[in-house]
C-alpha positions as YAML, in Angstrom:
chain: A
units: angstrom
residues:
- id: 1
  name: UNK
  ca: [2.27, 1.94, 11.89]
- id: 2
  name: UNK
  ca: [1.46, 5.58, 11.26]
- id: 3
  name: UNK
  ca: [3.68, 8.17, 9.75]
- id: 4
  name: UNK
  ca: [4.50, 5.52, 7.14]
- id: 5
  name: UNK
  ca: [3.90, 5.97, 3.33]
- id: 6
  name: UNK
  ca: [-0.02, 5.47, 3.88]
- id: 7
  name: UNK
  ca: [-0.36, 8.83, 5.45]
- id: 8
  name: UNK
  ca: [-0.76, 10.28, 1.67]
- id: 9
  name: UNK
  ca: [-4.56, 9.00, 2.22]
- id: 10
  name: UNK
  ca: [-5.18, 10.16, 5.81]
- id: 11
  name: UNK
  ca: [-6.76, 13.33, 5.09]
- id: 12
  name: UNK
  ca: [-8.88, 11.52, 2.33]
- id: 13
  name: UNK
  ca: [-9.75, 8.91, 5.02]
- id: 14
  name: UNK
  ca: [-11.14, 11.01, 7.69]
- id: 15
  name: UNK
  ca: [-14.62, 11.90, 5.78]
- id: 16
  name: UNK
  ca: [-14.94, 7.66, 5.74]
- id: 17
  name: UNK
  ca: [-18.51, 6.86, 7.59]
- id: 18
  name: UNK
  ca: [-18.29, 5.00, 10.90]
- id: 19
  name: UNK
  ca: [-17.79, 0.59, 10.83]
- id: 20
  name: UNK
  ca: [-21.68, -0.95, 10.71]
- id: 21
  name: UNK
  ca: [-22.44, -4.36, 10.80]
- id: 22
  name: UNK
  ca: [-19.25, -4.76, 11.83]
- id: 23
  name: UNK
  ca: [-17.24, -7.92, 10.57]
- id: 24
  name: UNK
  ca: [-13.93, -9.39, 12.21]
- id: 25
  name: UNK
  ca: [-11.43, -10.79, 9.75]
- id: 26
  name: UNK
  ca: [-7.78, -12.27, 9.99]
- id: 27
  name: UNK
  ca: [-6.56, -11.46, 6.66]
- id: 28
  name: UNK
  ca: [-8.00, -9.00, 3.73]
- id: 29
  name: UNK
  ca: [-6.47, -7.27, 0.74]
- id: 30
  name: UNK
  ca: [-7.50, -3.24, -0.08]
- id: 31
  name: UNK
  ca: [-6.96, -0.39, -2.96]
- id: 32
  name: UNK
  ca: [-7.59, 3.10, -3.67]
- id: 33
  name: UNK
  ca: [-7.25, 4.92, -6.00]
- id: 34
  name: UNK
  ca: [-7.71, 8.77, -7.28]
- id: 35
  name: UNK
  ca: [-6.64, 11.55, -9.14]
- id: 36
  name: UNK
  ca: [-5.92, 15.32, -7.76]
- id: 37
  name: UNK
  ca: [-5.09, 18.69, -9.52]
- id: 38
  name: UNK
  ca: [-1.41, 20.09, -9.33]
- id: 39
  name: UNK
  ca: [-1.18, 23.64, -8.16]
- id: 40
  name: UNK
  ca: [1.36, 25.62, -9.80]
- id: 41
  name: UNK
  ca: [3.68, 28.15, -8.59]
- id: 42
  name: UNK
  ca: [7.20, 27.99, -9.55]
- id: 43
  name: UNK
  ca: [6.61, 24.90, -11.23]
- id: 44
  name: UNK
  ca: [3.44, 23.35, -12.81]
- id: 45
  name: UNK
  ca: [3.31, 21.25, -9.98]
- id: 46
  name: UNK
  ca: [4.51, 23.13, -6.82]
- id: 47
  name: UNK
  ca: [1.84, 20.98, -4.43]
- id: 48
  name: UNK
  ca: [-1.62, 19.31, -4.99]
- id: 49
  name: UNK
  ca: [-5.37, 20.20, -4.60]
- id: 50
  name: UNK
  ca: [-7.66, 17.97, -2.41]
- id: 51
  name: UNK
  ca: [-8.42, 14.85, -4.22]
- id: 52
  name: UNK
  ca: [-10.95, 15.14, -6.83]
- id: 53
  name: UNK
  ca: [-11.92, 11.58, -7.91]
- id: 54
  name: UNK
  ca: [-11.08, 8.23, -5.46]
- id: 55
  name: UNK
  ca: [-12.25, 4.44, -5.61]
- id: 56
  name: UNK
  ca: [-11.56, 1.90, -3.43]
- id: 57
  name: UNK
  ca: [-11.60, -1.77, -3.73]
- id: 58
  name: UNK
  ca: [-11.97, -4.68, -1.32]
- id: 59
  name: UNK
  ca: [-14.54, -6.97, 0.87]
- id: 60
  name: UNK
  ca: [-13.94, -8.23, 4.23]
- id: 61
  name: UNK
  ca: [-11.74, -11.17, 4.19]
- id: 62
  name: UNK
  ca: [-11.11, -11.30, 0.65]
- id: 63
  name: UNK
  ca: [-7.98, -12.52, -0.74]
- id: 64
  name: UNK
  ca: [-8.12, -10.60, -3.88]
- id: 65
  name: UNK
  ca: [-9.28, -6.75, -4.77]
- id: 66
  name: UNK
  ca: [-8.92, -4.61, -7.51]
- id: 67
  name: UNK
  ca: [-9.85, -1.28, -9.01]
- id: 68
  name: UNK
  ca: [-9.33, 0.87, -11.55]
- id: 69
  name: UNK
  ca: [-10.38, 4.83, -12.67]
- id: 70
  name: UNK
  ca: [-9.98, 6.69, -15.94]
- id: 71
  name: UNK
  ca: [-11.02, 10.12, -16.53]
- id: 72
  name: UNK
  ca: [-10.34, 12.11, -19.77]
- id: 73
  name: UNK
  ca: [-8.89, 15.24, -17.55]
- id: 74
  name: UNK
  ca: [-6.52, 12.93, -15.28]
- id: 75
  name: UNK
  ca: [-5.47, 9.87, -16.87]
- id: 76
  name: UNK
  ca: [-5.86, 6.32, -15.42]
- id: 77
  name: UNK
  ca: [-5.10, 4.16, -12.53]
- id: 78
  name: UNK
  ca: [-5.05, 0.42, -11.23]
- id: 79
  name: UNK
  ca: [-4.42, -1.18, -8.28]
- id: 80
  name: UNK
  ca: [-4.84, -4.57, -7.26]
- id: 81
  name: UNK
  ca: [-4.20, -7.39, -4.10]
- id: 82
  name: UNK
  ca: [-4.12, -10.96, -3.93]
- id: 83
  name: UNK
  ca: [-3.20, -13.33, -0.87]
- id: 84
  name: UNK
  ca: [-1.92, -16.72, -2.16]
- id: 85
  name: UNK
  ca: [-2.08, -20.23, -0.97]
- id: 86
  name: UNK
  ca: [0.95, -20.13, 0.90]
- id: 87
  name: UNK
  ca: [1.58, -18.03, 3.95]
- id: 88
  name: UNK
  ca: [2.79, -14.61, 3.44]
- id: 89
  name: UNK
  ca: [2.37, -15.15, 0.04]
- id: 90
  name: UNK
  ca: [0.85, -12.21, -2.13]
- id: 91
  name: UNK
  ca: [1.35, -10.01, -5.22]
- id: 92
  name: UNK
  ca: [0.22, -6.53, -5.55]
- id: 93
  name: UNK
  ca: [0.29, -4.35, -8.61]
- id: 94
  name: UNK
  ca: [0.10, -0.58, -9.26]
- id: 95
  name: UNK
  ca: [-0.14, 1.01, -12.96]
- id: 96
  name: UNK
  ca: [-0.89, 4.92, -13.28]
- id: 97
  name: UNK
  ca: [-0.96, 7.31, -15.91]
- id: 98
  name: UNK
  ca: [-1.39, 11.14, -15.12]
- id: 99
  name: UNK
  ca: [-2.30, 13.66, -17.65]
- id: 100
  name: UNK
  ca: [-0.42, 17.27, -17.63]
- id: 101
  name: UNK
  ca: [-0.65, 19.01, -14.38]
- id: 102
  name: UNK
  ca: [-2.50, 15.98, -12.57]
- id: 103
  name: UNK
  ca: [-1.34, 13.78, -9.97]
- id: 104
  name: UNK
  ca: [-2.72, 9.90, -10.08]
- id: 105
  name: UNK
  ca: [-1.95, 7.22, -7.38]
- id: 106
  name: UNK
  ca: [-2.80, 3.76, -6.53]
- id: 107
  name: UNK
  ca: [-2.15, 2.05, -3.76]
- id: 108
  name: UNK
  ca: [-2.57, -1.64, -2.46]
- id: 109
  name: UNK
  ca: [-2.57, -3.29, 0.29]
- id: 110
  name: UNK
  ca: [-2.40, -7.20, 1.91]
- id: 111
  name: UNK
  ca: [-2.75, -7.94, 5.09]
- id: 112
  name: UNK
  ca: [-2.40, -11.23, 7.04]
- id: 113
  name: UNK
  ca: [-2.54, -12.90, 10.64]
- id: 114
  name: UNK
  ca: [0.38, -15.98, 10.93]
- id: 115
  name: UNK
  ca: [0.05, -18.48, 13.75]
- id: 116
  name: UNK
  ca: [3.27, -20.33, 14.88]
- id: 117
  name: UNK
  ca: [1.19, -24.11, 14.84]
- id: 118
  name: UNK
  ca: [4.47, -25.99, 15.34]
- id: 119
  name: UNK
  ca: [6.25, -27.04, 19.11]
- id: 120
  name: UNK
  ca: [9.37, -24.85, 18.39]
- id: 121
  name: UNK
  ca: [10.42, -21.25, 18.10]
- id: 122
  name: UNK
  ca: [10.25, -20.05, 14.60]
- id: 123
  name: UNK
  ca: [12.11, -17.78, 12.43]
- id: 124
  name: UNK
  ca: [9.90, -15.54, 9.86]
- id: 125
  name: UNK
  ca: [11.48, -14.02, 7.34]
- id: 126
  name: UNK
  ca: [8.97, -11.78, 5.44]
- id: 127
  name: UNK
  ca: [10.46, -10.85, 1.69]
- id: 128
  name: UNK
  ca: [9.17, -8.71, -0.95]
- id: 129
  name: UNK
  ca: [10.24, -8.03, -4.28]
- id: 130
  name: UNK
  ca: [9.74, -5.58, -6.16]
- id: 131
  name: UNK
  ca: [9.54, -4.28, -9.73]
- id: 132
  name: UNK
  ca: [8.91, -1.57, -11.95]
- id: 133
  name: UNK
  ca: [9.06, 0.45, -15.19]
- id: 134
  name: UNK
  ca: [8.55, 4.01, -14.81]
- id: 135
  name: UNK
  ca: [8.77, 7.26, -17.11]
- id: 136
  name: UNK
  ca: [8.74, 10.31, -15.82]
- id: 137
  name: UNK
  ca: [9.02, 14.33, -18.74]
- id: 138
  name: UNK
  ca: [12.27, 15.71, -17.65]
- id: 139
  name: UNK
  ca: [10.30, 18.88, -16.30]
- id: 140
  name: UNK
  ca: [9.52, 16.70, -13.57]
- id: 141
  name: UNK
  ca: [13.09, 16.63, -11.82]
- id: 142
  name: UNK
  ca: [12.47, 20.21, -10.86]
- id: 143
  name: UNK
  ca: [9.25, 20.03, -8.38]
- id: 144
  name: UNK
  ca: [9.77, 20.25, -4.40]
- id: 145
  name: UNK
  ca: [10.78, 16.97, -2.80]
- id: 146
  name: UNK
  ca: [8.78, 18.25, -0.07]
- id: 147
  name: UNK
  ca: [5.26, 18.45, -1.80]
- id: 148
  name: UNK
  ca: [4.65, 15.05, -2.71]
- id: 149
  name: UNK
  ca: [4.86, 15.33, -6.20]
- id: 150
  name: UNK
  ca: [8.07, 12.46, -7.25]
- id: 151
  name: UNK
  ca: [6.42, 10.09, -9.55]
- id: 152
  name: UNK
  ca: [7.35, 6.64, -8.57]
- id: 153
  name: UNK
  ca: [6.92, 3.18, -6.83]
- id: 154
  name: UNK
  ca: [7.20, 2.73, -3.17]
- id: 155
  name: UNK
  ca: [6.93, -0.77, -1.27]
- id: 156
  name: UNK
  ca: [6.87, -1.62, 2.63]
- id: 157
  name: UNK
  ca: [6.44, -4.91, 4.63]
- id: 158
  name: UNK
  ca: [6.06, -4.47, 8.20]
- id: 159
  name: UNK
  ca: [5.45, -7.43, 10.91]
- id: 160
  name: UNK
  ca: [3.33, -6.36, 14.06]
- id: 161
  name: UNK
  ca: [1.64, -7.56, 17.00]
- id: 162
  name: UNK
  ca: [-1.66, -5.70, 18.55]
- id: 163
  name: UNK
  ca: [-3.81, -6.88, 21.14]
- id: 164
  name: UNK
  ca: [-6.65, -8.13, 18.78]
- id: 165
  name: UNK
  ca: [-7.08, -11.71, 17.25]
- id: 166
  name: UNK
  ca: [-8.79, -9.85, 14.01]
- id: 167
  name: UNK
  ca: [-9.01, -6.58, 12.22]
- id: 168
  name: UNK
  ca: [-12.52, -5.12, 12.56]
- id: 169
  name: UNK
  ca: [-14.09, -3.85, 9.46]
- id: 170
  name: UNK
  ca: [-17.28, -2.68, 8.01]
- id: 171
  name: UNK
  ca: [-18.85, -4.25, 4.96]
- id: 172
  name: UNK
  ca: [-18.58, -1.39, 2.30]
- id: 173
  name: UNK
  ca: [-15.16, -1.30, 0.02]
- id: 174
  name: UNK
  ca: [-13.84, 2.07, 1.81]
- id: 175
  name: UNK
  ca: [-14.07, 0.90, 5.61]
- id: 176
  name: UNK
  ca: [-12.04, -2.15, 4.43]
- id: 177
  name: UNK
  ca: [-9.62, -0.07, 3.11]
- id: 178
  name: UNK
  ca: [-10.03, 2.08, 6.38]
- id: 179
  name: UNK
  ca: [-9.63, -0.91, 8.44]
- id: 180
  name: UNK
  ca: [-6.90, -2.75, 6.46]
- id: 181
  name: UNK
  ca: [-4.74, 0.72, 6.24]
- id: 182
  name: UNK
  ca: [-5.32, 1.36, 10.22]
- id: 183
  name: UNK
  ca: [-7.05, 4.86, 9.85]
- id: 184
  name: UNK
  ca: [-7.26, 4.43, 13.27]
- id: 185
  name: UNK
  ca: [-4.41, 2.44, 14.90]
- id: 186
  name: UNK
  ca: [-5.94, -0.82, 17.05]
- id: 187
  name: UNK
  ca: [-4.78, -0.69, 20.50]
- id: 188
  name: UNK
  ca: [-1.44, -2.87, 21.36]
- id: 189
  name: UNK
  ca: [0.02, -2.21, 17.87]
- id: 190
  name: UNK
  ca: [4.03, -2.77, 18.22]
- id: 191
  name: UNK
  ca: [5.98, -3.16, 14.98]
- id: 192
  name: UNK
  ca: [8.25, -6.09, 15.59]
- id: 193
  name: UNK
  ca: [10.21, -5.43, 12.03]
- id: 194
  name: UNK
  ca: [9.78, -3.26, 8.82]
- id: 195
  name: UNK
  ca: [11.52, -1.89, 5.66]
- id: 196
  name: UNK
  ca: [10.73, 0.26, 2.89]
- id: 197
  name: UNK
  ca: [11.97, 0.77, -0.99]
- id: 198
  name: UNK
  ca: [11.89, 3.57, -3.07]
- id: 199
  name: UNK
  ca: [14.47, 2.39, -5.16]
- id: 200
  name: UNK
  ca: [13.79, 5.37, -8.19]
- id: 201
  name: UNK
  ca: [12.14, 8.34, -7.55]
- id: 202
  name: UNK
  ca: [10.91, 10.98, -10.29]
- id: 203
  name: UNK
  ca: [13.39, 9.77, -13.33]
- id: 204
  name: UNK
  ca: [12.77, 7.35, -15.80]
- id: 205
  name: UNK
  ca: [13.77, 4.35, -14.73]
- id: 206
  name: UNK
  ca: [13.29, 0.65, -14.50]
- id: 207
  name: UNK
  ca: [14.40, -2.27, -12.41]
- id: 208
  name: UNK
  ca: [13.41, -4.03, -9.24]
- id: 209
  name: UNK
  ca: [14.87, -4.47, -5.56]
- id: 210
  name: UNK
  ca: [13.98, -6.79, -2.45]
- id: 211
  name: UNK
  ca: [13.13, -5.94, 1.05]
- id: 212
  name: UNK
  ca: [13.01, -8.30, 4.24]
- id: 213
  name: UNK
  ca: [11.63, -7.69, 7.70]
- id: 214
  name: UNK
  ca: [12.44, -10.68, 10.15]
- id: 215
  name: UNK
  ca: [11.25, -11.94, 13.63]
- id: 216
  name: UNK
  ca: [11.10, -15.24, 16.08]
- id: 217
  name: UNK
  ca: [7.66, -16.33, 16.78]
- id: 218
  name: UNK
  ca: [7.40, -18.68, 19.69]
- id: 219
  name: UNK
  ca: [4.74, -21.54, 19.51]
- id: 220
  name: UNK
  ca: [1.42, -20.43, 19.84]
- id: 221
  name: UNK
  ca: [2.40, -17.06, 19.32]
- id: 222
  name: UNK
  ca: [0.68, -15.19, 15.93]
- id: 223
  name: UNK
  ca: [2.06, -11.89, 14.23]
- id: 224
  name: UNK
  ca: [0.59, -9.53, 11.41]
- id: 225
  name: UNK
  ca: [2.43, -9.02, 7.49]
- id: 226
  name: UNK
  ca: [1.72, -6.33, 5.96]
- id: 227
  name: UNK
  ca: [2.25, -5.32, 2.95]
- id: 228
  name: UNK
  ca: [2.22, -2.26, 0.68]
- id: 229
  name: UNK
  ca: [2.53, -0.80, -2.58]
- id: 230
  name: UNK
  ca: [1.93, 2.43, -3.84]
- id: 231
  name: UNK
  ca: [2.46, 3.92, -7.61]
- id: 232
  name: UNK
  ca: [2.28, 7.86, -7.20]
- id: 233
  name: UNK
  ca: [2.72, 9.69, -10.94]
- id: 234
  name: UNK
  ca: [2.48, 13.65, -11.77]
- id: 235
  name: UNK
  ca: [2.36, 15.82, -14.90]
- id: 236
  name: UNK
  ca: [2.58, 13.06, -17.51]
- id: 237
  name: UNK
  ca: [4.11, 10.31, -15.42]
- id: 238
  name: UNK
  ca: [3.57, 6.80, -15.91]
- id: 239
  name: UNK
  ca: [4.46, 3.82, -13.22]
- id: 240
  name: UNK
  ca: [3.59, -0.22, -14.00]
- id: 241
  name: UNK
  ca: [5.11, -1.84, -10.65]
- id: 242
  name: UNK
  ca: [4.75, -4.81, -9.14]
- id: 243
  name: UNK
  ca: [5.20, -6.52, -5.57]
- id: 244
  name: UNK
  ca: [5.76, -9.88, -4.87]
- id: 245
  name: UNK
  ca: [5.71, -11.23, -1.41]
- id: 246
  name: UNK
  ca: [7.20, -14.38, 0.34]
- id: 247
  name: UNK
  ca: [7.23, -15.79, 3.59]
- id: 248
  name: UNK
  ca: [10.42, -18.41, 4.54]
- id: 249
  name: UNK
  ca: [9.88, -20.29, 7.78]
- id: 250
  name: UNK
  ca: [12.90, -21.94, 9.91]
- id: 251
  name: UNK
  ca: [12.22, -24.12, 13.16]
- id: 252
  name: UNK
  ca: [14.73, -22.47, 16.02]
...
């Protein structure tokens, strides 16, 4: 699952203190979220500085998180996670406001273990919907692609398989996130089925899209959903997005 959209946070990640009093969970939900300095150059936001201000949000095994971060010389941020009654079933939410020559982001995260409990093969069909308003100073059309600064929404769902029944995770709110985001990949981790949306990047913009990952699951057999969505804004940007996730089960 690495290389995906949650490598923005790696770096950030890596100064994370080791899992103590370590807990084993099958499902969780996570957040961060921070604020950085642009660096100019040919634009007022040619790349970003390390990240000056980050919160995260989540317990182990929790079925809803949430956080949120303002600061007068950024701008403000929320993210938040919650794991309905239904399998599969979750909505996440990202809203961010940057300030001139800032970058704010917030991303979410839920994450789920699904048993097949039934005497037949199953299909899974993991959905997730997604929605958004977003406006973005026309200034902003002309910073490198390649720098991370687009303002926008991005989703993924991913369904996986790893050799562990549970996710291990310590008890403080940034080794869930840690955990839940796969800092460090478990062993046996094999992505069965994923997709991705970044349906409108750096323009204002508004409207909402749907994703689906599928798989069979044979009785007895379990598989992971995961799900993901991040709201990234520069320079005066402003994202309110929204993902909602489904899970449809057919009998083989």
């Amino acid at each position: 699952m690495k290389n995906r959209i949650l490598g923005i946070f790696v770096a950030t990640l890596l100064g994370v203190p080791a899992v103590a009093s370590a807990e084993l969970v099958q499902f969780g939900t996570a957040n961060i979220v921070s604020f950085r300095q642009c660096t100019a150059g040919e634009t007022t936001c040619d790349s970003f500085g390390p990240m000056r201000l980050a919160t995260f949000g989540g317990v182990p095994g929790e079925l809803r998180s949430e956080v949120s971060q303002a600061d007068v010389a950024y701008g403000e941020v929320y993210g938040s996670a919650s794991i309905k009654e239904k399998p599969g079933a979750a909505e996440l939410k990202a809203i961010t406001l940057s300030l001139s020559a800032t970058r704010s982001g917030s991303t979410n995260i839920m994450l789920q273990r699904y048993t097949n409990a039934s005497e037949r093969a199953e299909t899974l069909t993991f959905e997730a919907a997604l929605t958004y308003t977003q406006s973005v100073p026309a200034e902003n059309a002309g910073f490198p692609d390649d720098a991370g600064m687009d303002s926008g929404a991005t989703a993924e769902i991913v369904i996986f398989t790893m050799d562990a029944d549970a996710i291990e995770t310590g008890p403080t709110t940034a080794e869930v996130y840690a955990a839940l985001s796969f800092e460090q990949e478990p062993a046996g981790l094999k992505d069965l089925d994923a997709a991705r949306d970044e349906p409108s990047s750096n323009e204002t913009a508004e409207g909402a899209s749907t994703i689906t990952a599928t798989t069979i699951v044979e009785p007895g057999d379990s598989v992971w959903l995961f799900a993901i969505l991040q709201g990234i804004v520069v320079n005066g940007a402003t994202v309110n997005a929204s993902l909602e996730t489904t899970l449809d089960r057919s009998a083989d």
